[in-house]
C-alpha positions, 0 to 999 in steps of 0.5 A: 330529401327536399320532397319530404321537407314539402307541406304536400308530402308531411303526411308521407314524411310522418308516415315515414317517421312512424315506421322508422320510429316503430 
């Protein structure tokens, strides 16, 4: 969980929260 919490992975984590989001 931390590494989605990283500057490096924020495109992931928003990537992530667009899928999750729909």
């Amino acid at each position: 969980k931390e590494v989605f919490e990283n500057p490096k992975n924020e495109r992931l984590k928003e990537f992530l929260n667009k899928v999750l989001n729909h």
